[in-house]
Structures are given as C-alpha cells and as structure tokens.
C-alpha positions in Angstrom: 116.6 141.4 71.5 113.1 139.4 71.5 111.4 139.1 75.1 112.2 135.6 76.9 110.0 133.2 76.9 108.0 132.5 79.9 107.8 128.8 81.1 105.5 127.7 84.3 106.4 124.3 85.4 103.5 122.8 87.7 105.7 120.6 90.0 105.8 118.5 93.1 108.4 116.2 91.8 112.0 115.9 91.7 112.0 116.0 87.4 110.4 119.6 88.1 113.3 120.4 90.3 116.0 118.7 88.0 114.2 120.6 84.9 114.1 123.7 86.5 118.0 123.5 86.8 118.6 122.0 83.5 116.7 125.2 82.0 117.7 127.2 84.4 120.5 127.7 82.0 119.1 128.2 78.7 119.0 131.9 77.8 115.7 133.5 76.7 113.8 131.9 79.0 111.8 132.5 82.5 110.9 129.8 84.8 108.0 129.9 87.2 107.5 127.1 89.3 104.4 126.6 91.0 104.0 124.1 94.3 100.8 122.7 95.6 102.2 124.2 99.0 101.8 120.7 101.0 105.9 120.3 101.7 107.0 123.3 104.2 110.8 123.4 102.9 110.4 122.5 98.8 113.9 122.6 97.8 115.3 125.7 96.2 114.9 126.0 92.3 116.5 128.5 89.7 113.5 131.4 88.6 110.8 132.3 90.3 108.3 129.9 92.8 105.3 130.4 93.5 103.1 128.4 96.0 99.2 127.4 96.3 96.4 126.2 94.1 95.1 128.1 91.3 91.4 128.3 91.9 90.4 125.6 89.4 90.8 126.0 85.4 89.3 129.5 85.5 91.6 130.5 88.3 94.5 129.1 86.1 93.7 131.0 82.5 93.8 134.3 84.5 96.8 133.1 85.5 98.4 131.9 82.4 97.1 135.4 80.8 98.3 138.1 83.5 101.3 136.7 83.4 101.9 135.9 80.1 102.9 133.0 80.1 103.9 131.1 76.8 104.4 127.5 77.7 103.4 124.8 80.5 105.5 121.7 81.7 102.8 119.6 83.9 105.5 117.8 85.9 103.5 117.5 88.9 103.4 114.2 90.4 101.2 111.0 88.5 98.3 110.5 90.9 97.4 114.8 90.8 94.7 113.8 88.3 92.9 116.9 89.1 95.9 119.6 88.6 96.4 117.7 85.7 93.0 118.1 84.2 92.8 121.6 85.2 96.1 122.1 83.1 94.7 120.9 80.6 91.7 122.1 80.3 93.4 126.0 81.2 95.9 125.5 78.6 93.6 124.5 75.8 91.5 127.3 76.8 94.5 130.6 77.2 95.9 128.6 73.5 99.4 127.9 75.5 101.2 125.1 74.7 101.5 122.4 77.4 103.5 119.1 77.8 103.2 116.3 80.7 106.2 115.3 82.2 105.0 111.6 83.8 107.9 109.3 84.5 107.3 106.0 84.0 105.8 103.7 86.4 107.1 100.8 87.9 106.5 97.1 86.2 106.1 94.0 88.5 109.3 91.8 88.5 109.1 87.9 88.3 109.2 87.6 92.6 106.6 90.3 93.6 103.7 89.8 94.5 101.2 92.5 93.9 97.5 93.2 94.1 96.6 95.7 91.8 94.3 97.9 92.7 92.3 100.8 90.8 91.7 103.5 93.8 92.9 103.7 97.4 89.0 102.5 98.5 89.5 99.1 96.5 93.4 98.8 98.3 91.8 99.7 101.7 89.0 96.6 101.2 91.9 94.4 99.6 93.5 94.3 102.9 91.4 92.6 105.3 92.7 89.2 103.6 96.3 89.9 103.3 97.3 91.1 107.5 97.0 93.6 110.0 100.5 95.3 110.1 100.3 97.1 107.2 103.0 100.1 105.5 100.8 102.7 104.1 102.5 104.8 101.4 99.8 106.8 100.0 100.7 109.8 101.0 98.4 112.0 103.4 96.1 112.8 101.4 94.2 109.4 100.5 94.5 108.1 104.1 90.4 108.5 104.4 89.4 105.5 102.6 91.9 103.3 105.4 89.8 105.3 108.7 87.3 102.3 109.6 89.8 99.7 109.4 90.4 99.6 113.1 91.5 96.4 113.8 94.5 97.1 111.3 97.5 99.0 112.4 99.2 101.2 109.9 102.7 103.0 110.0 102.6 106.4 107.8 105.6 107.8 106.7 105.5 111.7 105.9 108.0 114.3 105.2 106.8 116.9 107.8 105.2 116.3 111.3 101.1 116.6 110.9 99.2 119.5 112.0 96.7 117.0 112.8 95.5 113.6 114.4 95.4 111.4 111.1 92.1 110.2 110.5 93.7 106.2 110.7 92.5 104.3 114.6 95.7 102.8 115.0 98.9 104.1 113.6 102.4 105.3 114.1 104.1 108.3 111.7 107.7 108.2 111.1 109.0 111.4 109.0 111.6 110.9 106.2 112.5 112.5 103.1 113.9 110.2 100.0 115.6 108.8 98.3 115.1 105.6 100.6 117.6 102.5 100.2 116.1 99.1 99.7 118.2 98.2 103.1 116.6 100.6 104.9 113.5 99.9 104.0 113.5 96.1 104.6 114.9 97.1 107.9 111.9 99.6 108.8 109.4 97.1 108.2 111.1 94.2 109.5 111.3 96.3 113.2 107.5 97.3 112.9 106.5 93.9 111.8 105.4 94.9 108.3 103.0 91.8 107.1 102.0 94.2 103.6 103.0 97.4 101.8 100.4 100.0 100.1 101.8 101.9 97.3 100.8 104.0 94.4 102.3 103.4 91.4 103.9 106.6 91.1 107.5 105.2 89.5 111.0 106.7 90.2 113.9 106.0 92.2 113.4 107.7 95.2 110.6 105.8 96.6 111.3 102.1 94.6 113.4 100.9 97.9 110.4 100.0 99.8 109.2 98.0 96.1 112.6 95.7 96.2 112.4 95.5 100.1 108.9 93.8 100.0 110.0 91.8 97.1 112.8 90.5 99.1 111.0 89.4 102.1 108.3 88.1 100.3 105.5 90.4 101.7 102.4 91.3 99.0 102.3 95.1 97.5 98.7 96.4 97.3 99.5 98.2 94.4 97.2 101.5 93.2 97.4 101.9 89.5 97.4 105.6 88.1 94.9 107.7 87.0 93.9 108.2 83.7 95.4 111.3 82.2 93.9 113.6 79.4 95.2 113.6 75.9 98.2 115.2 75.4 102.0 115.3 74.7 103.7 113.7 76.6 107.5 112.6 77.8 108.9 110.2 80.6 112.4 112.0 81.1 113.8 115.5 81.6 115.6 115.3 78.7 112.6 115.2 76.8 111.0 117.7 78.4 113.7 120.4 78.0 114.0 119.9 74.5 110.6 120.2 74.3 110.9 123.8 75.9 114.4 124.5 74.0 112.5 123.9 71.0 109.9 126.5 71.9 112.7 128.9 73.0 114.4 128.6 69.5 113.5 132.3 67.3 
C-alpha cells in the first residue's frame, strides 16, 4: 500500500478549517495544520495542528523536509503577505507543490461609500476628514499606524481579551467571534455612535455584516485593499482547493 501523502495547510481562516474537514476524509492522505498561534481556542480540525511561526523561509524548508511533507495549501488569511511570501519562497526552494487558497474579496455595491486605501498608514491619515467615532476592524495587529490620532476615538473588536494596553489613546474593546449579522452590526455602531468603519478587504461571509450595516446607514468604509501576492496557483473556494489536493493524492 503506497505511503499517504502529506498535506500542510497554513491556515487562520475558516476555508482552512472547512478544508481540513472536507480532506479529512480522503484516504491516503495526512493533514498538518499549522496556526500563527494569535487565537487562544482555534477550533478543532481533523489531523494533526501545529502552532507558531516557522522562523522565516529557511525555518520553513527544514520544516517542509523533516517532515516530508509533499504538498502546501496557503489558506492563511489575505492580508498575511509575509507567511505568504515565505511559502512561497520555501516551497519553490524544498521543490513541494503549493497552492493559495484566497477567497475573493468584496466589490463595492452601488450605495457604499468607500475610500480606498492602499495600507492601514494611508486609512489612518484618511480619517481626520471623515469623523472622530470611528469602528476599527483591522485586527490587532495594524493598530500602530491609528496611535497618534488622539482626538479620535476608536472601538476595537477582538476575539480574546488583550494581554496588553492597545497602543490606540482613546478606545473601547468589545470581544466577539463571527459570523456577525448585518443587524447586529448596525446596532453596535449605532449605540457607540459609529460616524466611519475601517476595514481590510479581506472578503467572506463572516465579517461582510459590518460592510452592509455601514452601507445601510450611510456611514463611509475606509477600505484597505490587499496586498500583492506572489505568482502562483491559485483558487477562491474549497472546492477548488481539495481537488487540487485529491488530484495530488491520485496514484
């Protein structure tokens, strides 16, 4: 009987976690998953999970090596430019086949009004003309660019209470998990007095509430675009991506 097949899927999103499950059944092949380590309860996912960086691309061949491993599903979320890269760069490198699992982004409908921004600094100066009650759903790590805008107060939703004093002068942190329903949303910002909403263009379901919500009460969406990405294959659905891997599986 030939050896299974060894898959690491570099996640962080919820495709990784519905991937892992959809290949979780497919025989002749092992699934590692492997979390940045910033969520302290990811949810449970069929194989084996690891957690932590890699040490960079170098730290990520010995990786790929030692363990053997014979193909890589990037599926971590669209603004980790720098996992990406390294995967890239490690995959060409060990000579493992590697496909990027990027779900499509979100398009502007005909009543939103967004700003479009390149990088969190350029959202952060966009905002001194648009109001001082401001939804900022960057995620933790790219709060640094928003830390001398004192006379603006932000609300900062994250999924686990911070270790640490944000680096923000006025703020307020409410913890939630999504899927988040438009509803809700318009709700939160409506009792906070939300004047303008921060997002990265990071596409999906789970976090597209707080889109419609500020589309329905008119408020402006500073609106980070994404990263560019290496060259590579690439898919926008799970589907996709586990055919891609059953293909691989296929002796």
């Amino acid at each position: 009987m030939p050896e299974a097949k060894r898959l690491l899927i570099l996640g962080g999103t919820g495709e990784a976690v519905a991937l892992a499950h959809r290949l979780g059944r497919l025989p002749g092949l092992k699934i590692i998953t492997s979390l940045a380590g910033r969520t302290r309860a990811p949810a449970a996912v069929p194989g084996d999970m690891r957690s932590g960086g890699f040490g960079g691309v170098s730290g990520l061949v010995k990786y790929l090596l030692e363990h053997r491993i014979d193909l890589v599903i990037d599926a971590t979320h669209p603004f980790a430019a720098r996992m990406t890269a390294n995967a890239a760069a490690a995959c060409l490198a060990a000579d493992v086949p590697r496909l990027v699992l990027s779900r499509p982004p979100w398009q502007s409908q005909p009543r939103d009004r967004w700003v479009r921004v390149p990088h969190a600094q350029a959202a952060a100066a966009a905002l001194s003309e648009l109001g001082r009650r401001v939804f900022l759903s960057t995620g933790r790590q790219d709060l640094a660019p928003f830390a001398g805008l004192g006379r603006i107060w932000f609300l900062v939703r994250a999924i686990d209470e911070p270790a640490a004093p944000l680096p923000l002068e006025n703020y307020e942190v409410i913890l939630g998990r999504g899927p988040f329903a438009a509803e809700d949303e318009a709700a939160l910002m409506q009792a906070h007095g939300i004047a303008v909403l921060v997002s990265k263009n990071s596409g999906g379901q789970a976090t597209h509430g707080k889109i419609e919500a500020a589309r329905r009460l008119g408020l402006p969406v500073v609106m980070i675009d994404r990263p560019a990405v290496p060259e590579g294959l690439s898919v926008q659905s799970v589907d996709e991506a586990a055919a891609w891997a059953e293909s691989h599986c296929i002796t």
